[in-house]
C-alpha positions as CSV (number, residue, x, y, z in Angstrom):
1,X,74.5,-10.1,97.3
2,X,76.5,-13.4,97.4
3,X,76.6,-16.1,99.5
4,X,77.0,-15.9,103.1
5,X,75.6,-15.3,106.4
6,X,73.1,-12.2,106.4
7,X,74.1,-9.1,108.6
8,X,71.9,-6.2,109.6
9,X,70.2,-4.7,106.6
10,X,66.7,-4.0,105.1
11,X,64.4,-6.5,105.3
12,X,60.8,-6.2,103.6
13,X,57.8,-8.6,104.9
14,X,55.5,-9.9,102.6
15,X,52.3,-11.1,102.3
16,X,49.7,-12.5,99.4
17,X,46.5,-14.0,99.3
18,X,46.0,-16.3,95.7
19,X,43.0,-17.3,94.6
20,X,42.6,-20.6,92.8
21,X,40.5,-19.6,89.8
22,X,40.3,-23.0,88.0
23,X,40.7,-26.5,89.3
24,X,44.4,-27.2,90.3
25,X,46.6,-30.6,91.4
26,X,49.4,-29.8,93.0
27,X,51.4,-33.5,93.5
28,X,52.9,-34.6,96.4
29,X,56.2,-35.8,96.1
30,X,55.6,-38.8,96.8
31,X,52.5,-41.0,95.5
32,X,51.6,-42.2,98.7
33,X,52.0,-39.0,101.5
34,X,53.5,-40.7,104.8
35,X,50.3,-38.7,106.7
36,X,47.4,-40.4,104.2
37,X,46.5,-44.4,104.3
38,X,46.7,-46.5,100.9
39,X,43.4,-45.9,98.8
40,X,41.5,-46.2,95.9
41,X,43.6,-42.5,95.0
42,X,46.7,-42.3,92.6
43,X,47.4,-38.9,92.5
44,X,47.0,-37.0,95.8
45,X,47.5,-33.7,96.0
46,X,50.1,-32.1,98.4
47,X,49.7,-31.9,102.2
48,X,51.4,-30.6,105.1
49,X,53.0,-33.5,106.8
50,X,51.4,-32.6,110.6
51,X,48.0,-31.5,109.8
52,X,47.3,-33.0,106.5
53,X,46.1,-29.3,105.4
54,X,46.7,-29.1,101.3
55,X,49.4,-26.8,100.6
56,X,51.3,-25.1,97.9
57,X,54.9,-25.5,98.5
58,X,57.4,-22.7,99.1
59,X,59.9,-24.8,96.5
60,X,57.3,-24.8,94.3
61,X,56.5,-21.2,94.7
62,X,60.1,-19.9,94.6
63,X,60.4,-22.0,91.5
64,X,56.9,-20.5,89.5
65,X,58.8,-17.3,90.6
66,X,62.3,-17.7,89.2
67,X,61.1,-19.4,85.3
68,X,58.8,-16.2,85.2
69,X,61.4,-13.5,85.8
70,X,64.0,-15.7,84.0
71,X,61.1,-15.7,80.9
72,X,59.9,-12.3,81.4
73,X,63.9,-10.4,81.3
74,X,65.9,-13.1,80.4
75,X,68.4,-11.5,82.4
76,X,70.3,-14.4,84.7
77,X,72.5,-12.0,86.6
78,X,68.6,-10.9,87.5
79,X,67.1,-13.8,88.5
80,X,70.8,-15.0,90.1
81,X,70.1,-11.7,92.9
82,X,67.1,-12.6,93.6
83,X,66.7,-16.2,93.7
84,X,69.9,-17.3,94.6
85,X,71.8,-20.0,92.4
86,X,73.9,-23.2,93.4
87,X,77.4,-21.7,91.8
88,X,78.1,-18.1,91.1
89,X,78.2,-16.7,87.8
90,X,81.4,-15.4,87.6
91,X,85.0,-16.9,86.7
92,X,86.6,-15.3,90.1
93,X,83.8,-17.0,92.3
94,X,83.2,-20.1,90.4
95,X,82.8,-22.4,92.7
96,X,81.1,-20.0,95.7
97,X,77.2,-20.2,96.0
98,X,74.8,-17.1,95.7
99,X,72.2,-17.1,98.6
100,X,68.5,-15.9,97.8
101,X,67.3,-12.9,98.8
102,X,63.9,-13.9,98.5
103,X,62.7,-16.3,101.6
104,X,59.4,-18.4,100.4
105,X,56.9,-20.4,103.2
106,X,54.9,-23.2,102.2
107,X,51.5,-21.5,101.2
108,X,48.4,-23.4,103.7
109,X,45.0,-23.5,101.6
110,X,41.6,-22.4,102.8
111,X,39.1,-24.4,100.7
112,X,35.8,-22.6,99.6
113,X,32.4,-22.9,101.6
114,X,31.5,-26.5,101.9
115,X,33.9,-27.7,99.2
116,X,36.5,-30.7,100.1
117,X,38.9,-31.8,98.0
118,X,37.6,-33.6,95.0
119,X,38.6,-37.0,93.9
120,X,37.7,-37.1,89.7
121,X,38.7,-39.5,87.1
122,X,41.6,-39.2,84.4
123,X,42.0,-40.6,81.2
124,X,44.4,-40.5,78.5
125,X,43.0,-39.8,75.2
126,X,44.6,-40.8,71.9
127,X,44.8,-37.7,69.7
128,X,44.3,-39.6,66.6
129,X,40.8,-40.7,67.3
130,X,39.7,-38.9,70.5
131,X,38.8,-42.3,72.7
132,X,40.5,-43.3,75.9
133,X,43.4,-45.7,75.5
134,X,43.0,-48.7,76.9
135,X,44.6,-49.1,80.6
136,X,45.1,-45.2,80.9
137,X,42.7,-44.4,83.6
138,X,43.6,-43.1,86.9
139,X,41.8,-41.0,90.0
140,X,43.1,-37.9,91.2
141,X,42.7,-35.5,93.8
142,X,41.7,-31.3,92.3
143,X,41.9,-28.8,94.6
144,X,38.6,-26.5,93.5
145,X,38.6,-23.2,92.2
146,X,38.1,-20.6,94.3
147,X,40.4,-22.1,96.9
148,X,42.8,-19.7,98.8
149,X,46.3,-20.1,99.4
150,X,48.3,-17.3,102.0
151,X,51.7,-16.9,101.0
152,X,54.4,-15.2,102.8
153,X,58.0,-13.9,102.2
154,X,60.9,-12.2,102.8
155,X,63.4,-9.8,101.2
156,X,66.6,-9.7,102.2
157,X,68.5,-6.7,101.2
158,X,72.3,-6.2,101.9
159,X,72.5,-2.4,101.5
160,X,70.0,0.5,100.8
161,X,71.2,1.0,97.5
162,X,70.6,-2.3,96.6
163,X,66.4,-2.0,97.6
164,X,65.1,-0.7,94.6
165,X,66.9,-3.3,91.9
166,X,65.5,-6.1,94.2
167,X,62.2,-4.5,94.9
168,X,62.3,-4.2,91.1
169,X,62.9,-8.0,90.0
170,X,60.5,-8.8,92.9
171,X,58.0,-7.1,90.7
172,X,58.8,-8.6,87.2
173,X,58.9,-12.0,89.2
174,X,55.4,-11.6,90.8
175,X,53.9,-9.9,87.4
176,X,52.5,-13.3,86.2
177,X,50.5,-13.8,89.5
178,X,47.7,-11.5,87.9
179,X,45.1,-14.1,86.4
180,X,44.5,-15.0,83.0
181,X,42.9,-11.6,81.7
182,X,46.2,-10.3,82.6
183,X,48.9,-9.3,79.8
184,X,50.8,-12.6,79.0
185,X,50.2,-16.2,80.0
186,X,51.3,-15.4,83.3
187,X,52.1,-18.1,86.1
188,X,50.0,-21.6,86.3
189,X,50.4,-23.8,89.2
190,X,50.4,-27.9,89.9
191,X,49.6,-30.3,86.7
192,X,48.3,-30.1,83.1
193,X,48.5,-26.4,83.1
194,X,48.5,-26.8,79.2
195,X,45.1,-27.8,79.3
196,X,43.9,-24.8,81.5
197,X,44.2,-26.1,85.1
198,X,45.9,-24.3,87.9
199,X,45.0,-20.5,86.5
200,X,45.6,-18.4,90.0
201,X,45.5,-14.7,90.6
202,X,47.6,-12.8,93.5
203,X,44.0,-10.5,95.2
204,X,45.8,-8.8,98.2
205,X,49.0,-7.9,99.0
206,X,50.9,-6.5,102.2
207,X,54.6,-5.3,102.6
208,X,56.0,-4.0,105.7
209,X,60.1,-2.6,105.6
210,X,62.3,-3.3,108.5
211,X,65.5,-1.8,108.9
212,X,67.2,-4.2,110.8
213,X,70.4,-1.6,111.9
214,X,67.7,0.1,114.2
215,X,67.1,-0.8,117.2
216,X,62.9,-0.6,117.5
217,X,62.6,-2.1,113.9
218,X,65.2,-5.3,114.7
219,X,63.0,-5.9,118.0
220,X,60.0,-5.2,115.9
221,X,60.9,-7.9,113.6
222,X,63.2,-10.8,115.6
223,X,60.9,-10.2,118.8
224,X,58.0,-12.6,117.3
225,X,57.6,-15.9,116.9
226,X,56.7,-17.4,113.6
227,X,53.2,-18.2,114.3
228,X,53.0,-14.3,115.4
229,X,54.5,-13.2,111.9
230,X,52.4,-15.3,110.3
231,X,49.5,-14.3,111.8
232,X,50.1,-10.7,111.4
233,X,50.7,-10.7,107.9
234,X,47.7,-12.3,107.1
235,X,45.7,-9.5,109.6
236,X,47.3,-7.4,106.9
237,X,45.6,-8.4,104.3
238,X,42.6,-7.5,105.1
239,X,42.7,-4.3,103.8
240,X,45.7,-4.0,101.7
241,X,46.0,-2.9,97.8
242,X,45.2,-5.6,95.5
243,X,49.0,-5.1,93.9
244,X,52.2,-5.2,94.8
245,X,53.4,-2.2,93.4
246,X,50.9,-0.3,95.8
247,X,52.0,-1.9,98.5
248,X,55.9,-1.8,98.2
249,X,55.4,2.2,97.3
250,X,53.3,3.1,99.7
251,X,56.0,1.2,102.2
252,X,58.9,2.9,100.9
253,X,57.6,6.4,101.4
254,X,56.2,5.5,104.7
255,X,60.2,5.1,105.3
256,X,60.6,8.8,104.1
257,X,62.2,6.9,100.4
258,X,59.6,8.9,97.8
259,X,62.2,9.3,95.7
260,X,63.1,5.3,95.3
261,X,59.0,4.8,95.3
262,X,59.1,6.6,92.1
263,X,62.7,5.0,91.3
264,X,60.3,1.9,91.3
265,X,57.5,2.3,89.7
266,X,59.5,3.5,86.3
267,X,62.0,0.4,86.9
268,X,59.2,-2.1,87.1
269,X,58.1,-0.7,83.7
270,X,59.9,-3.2,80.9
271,X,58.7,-4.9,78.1
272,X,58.1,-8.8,78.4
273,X,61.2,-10.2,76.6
274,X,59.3,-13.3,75.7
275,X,58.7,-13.9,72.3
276,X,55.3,-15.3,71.7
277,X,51.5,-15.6,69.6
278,X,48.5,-15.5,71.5
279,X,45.1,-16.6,69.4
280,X,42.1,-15.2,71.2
281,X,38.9,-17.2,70.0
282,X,35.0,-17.3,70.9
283,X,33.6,-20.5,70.1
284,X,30.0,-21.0,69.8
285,X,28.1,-24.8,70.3
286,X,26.3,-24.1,66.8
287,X,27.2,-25.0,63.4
288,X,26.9,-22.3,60.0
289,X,23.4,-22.5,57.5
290,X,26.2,-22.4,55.0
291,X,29.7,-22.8,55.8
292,X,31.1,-21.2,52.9
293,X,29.6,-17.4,53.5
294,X,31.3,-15.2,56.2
295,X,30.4,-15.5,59.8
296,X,26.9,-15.2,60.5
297,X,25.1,-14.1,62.8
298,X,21.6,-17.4,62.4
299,X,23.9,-20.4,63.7
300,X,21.9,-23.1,64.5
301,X,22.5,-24.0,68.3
302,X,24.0,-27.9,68.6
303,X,24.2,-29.9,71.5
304,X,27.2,-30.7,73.9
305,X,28.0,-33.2,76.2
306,X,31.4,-33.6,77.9
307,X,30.6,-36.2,79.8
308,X,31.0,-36.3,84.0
309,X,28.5,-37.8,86.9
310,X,25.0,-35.9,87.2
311,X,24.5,-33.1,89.9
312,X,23.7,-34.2,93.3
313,X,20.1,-33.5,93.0
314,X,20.0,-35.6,89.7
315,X,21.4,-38.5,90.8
316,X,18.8,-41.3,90.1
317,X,17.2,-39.5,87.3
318,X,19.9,-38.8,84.9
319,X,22.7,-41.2,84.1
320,X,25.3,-38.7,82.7
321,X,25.6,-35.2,82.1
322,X,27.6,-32.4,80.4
323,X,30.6,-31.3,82.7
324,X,30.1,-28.4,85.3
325,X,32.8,-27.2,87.2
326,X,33.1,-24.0,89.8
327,X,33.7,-21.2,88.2
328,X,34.8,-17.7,90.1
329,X,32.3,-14.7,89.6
330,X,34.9,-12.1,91.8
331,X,38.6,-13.0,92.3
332,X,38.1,-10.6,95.5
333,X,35.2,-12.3,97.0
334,X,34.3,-15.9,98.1
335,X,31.4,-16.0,95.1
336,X,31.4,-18.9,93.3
337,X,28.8,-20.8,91.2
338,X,28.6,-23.9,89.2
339,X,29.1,-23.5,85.4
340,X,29.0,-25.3,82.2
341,X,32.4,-25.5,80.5
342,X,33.7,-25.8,77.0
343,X,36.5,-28.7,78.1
344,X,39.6,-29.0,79.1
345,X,41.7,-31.7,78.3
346,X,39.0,-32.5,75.8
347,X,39.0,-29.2,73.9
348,X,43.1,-29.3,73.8
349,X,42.6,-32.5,72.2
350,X,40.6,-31.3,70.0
351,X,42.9,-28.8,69.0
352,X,45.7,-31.1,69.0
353,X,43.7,-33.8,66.8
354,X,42.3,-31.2,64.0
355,X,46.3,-30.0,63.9
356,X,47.8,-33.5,63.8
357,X,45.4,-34.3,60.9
358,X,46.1,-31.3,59.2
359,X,49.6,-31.6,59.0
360,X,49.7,-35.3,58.4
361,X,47.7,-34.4,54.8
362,X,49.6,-31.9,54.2
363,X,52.9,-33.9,54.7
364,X,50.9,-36.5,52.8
365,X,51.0,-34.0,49.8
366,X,54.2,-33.2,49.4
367,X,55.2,-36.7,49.9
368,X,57.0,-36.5,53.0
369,X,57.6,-40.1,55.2
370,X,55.4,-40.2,58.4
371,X,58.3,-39.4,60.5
372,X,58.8,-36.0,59.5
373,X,55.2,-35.0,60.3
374,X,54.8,-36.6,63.3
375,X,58.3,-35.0,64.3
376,X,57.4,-31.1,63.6
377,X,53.6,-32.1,65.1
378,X,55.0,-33.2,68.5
379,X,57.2,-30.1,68.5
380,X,54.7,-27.7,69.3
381,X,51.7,-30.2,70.4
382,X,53.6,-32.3,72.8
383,X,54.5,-35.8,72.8
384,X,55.5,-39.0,75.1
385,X,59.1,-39.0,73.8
386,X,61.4,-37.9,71.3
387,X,63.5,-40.0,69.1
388,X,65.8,-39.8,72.3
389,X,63.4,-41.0,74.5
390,X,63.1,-37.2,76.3
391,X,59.3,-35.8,76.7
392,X,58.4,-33.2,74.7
393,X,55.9,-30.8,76.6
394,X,53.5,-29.2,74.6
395,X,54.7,-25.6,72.9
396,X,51.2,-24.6,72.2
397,X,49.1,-24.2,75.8
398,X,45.7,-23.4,76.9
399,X,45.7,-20.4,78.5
400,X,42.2,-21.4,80.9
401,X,39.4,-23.5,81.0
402,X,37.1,-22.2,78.9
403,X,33.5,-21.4,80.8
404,X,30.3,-21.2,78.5
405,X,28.0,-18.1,78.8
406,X,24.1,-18.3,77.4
407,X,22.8,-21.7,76.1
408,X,19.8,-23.6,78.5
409,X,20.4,-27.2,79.5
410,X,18.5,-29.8,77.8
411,X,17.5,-33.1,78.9
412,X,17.3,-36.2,76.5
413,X,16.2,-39.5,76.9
414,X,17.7,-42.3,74.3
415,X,16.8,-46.0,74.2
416,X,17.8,-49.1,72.4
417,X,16.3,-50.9,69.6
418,X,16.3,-54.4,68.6
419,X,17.9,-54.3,65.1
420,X,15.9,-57.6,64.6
421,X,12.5,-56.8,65.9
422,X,13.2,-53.1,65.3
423,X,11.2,-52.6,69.1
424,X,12.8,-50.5,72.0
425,X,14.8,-53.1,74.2
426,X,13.6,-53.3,77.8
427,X,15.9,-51.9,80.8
428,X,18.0,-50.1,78.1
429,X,17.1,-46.7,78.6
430,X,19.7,-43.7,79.0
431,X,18.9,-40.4,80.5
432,X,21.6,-37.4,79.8
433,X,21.7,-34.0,81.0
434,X,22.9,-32.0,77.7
435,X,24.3,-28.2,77.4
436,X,22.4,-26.6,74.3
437,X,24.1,-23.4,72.6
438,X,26.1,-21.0,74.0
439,X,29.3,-19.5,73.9
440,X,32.8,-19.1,75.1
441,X,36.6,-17.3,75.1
442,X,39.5,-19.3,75.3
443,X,42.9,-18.4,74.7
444,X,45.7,-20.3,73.0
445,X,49.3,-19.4,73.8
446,X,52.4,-20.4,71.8
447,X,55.8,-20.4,73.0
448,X,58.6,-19.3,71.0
449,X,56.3,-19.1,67.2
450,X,57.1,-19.5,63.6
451,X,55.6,-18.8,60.4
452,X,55.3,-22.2,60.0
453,X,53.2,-23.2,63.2
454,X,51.0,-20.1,62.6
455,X,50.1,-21.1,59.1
456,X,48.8,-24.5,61.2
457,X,46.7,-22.2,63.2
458,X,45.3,-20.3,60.3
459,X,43.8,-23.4,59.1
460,X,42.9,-24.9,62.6
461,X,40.4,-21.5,62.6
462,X,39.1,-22.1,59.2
463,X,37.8,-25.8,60.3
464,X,36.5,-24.1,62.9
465,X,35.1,-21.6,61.2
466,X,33.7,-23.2,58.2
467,X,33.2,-27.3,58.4
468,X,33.8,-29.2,61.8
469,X,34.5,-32.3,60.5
470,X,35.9,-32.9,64.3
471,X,33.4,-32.6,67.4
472,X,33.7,-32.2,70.9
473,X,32.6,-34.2,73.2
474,X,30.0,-37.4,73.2
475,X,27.3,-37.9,70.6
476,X,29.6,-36.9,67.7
477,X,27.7,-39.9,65.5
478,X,24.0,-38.1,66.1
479,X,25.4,-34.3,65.8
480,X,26.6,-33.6,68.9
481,X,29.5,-31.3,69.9
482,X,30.4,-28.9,67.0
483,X,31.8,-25.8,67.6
484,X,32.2,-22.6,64.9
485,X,34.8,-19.8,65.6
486,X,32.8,-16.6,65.5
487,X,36.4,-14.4,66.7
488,X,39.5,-15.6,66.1
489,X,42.7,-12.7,66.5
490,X,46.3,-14.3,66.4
491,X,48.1,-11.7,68.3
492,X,52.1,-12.0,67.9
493,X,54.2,-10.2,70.6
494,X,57.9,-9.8,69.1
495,X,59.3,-10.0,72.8
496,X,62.1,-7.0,71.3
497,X,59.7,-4.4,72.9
498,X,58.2,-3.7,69.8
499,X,54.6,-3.4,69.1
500,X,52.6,-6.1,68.9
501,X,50.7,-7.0,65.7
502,X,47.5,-8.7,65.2
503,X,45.7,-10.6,62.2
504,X,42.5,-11.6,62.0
505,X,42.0,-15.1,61.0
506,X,38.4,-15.0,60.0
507,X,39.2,-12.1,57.2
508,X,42.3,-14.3,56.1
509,X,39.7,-17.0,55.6
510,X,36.6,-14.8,53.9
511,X,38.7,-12.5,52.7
512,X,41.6,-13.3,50.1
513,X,42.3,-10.2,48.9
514,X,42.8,-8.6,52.0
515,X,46.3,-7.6,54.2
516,X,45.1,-10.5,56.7
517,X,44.7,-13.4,53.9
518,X,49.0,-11.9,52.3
519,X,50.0,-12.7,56.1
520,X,48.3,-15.5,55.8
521,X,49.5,-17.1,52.8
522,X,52.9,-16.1,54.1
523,X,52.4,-18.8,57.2
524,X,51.2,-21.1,54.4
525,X,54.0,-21.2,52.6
526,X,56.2,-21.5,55.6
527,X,53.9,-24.7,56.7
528,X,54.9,-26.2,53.4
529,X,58.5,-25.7,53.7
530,X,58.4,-27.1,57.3
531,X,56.4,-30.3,56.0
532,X,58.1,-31.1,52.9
533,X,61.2,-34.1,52.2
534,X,64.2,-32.7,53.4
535,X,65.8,-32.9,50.1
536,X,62.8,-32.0,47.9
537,X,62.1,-35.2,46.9
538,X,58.7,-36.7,47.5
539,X,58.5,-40.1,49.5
540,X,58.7,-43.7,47.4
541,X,55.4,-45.2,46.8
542,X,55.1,-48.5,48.6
């Protein structure tokens, strides 16, 4: 399985069908695509250069594929056989590169229905006070959810006995492709993933073995032309499983191998090696009678208003309206339907502004300088630069955009009144489609956690649980936009193969003589260590 030119040997074709399940941008490399004129766009998403059809790119693919099974085993001898590397990994062959044995095509997309591409507006919000910055607006292109991309691939395998440890890391590797309600955070694709775009889930798959030292199979294989193979394989998917696993056993006994299809199935059985928290939340647009009780069940419903451009049919009648975006009913089926969401970049910000401001006062306590603060806060939030000018992506990641179940809309009409004459002011009347109650799940994944950073999570739920004094949304300054945590479960996989172990963070809160609130004061106390002056000294007043 080093580098080379390919002989006879197995070769396995194979097709998948993914399914966009949330809005996605997937750049082009360059900002201006040589097959697109110069527009009002700044972001475009990718296209294929002859017939301008968006695509997902088989570098791009190949590479989603290689950090998952390099995160998932954390084996690089693993991901080396599979996916190739530039230099060997070993002192003899040093210098010799390792060819992949995995073959990716660019991946064409099929937009849903009607839908075109959309062209929406970005901004860049300042944490610290949740308005735009000044200057950081751009337009960018969003492929929709619900939009399907065909994939297709090819195994290369040297030697029989080297099929099932391939067909085996193939597996691990294609393990994250299995949506968000899958085990793990699994694989996003394109841009600002942290925030909940590019969630995608792998709905067919079809593998056909060739063994290329036989004489029917090699014509069977080399005697089509691409557009052919193509073509078949996605014919296949018509009707094949909806997972790989299926498809590459049901393959391999086809070929009289039922004793590697079982080989197989218990080899593709490992633990995720990544070490990791999710929190698991359901957030209701409602605020508590009484804050200080445990959760209730008699929230009072609020009002929400993530601002976007009114529904076609409104146009003229309302000027703004909460944000709906297309939401999937059935990864399997075409069924998609316009729903209200909780926010996406606007709920991470949310997150990320309660977490700055709870670790700034905390820092403030203990007398700590600003630096050190900000320093541990951009760690696991994300932020422009280091104090080596390096980014820092975000640690902490939203698993999906979260999409509100129950609620009504609610229409409201505001005008403007003469703080003089204390009479409505004419021609200054707003109209604004609102979202009013309801409830949703999001999910909050953390990289690599500490006690320290789940302390800051611990008392991200109780503001959420108990007293918003942050909102969501427009309208904060007339009630708008609070949310109360009615579930929150911090879930904390150890990535040795142990079990995981989950606390709940409303009992912590409610409940400080239980097990929950000893874990929790644990985190606490770790929080403090991570935020206090180095030396134990508190900072000189100025």
């Amino acid at each position: 399985m080093s580098g080379g030119p390919r002989g006879p040997g197995l070769l396995w074709e194979i097709s998948l069908r993914l399914r966009l399940l949330s809005d996605t941008h997937v750049g082009a490399a360059r900002a201006a695509p040589r097959h697109t004129e110069e527009g009002d766009v700044d972001l475009r998403v990718d296209r294929d250069p002859g017939t301008g059809v968006p695509r997902l790119r088989a570098t791009t693919l190949a590479g989603l594929l290689r950090h998952e099974l390099a995160a998932r085993t954390g084996d690089p001898d693993g991901v080396r056989a599979l996916m190739g590397a530039a230099r060997a990994g070993t002192a003899a062959d040093r210098d010799a590169p390792a060819t992949s044995a995995l073959d990716v095509d660019d991946a064409p997309a099929e937009l849903p229905g009607e839908a075109a591409v959309a062209v929406r507006t970005g901004t860049r919000v300042d944490p610290a006070s949740g308005t735009v910055r000044p200057g950081r607006v751009w337009r960018w292109e969003i492929l929709p959810a619900g939009t399907v991309l065909t994939a297709h691939m090819r195994l290369h395998v040297p030697a029989p006995a080297d099929e099932v440890r391939l067909l085996t890391l193939l597996l691990l590797a294609a393990d994250g492709l299995g949506g968000p309600r899958a085990p793990g955070p699994g694989i996003r694709v394109g841009g600002r993933t942290g925030r909940g775009y590019g969630a995608v889930r792998a709905t067919r798959w079809a593998a056909r073995r060739h063994d290329l030292a036989d004489e029917d199979d090699w014509f069977a294989y080399h005697a089509r032309t691409w557009d052919r193979r193509w073509r078949d394989g996605a014919d296949a998917l018509a009707d094949a499983p909806a997972d790989l696993a299926t498809a590459l056993t049901d393959g391999l006994r086809a070929s009289g191998r039922a004793a590697a299809a079982a080989h197989l199935a218990a080899r593709a059985d490992r633990p995720d090696r990544r070490h990791r928290d999710e929190l698991h939340l359901t957030l209701v647009v409602a605020e508590r009678p009484d804050p200080t009780v445990p959760p209730a069940r008699d929230l009072r419903p609020g009002l929400l208003m993530v601002g976007d451009d009114p529904a076609h049919e409104r146009i003229g009648e309302a000027d703004r309206a909460h944000r709906h975006r297309p939401a999937v009913a059935d990864p399997d089926r075409a069924d998609l339907h316009l729903a209200p969401v909780l926010g996406d970049t606007a709920l991470f910000a949310l997150f990320k502004r309660i977490g700055g401001r709870l670790a700034r006062d905390a820092a403030e306590h203990l007398g700590a300088p600003p630096d050190r603060w900000r320093d541990w806060h951009g760690r696991w939030w994300g932020a422009d630069t280091d104090h080596r000018g390096r980014p820092r992506p975000s640690r902490i990641r939203l698993r999906a955009i979260p999409v509100l179940t129950g609620g009504a809309p609610l229409t409201t009409t505001r005008l403007t009144v003469d703080s003089l004459f204390g009479d409505a002011v004419d021609g200054r009347l707003f109209t604004t489609d609102l979202h009013c109650g309801g409830s949703a799940e999001a999910v909050v994944d953390v990289s690599e956690p500490d006690d320290a950073v789940r302390g800051l999570l611990t008392l991200l739920v109780r503001e959420l649980a108990t007293v918003p004094f942050d909102t969501l949304g427009a309208g904060a300054g007339s009630g708008n936009g609070r949310l109360s945590a009615t579930r929150a479960r911090l879930t904390t996989r150890p990535g040795d193969g142990g079990p995981p172990r989950t606390v709940d963070l409303l009992a912590a809160v409610f409940e400080p003589e239980g097990a929950e609130a000893a874990a929790a004061r644990g985190w606490l106390a770790a929080l403090r260590t991570a935020l206090a002056p180095d030396d134990g000294t508190k900072e000189a007043s100025r």
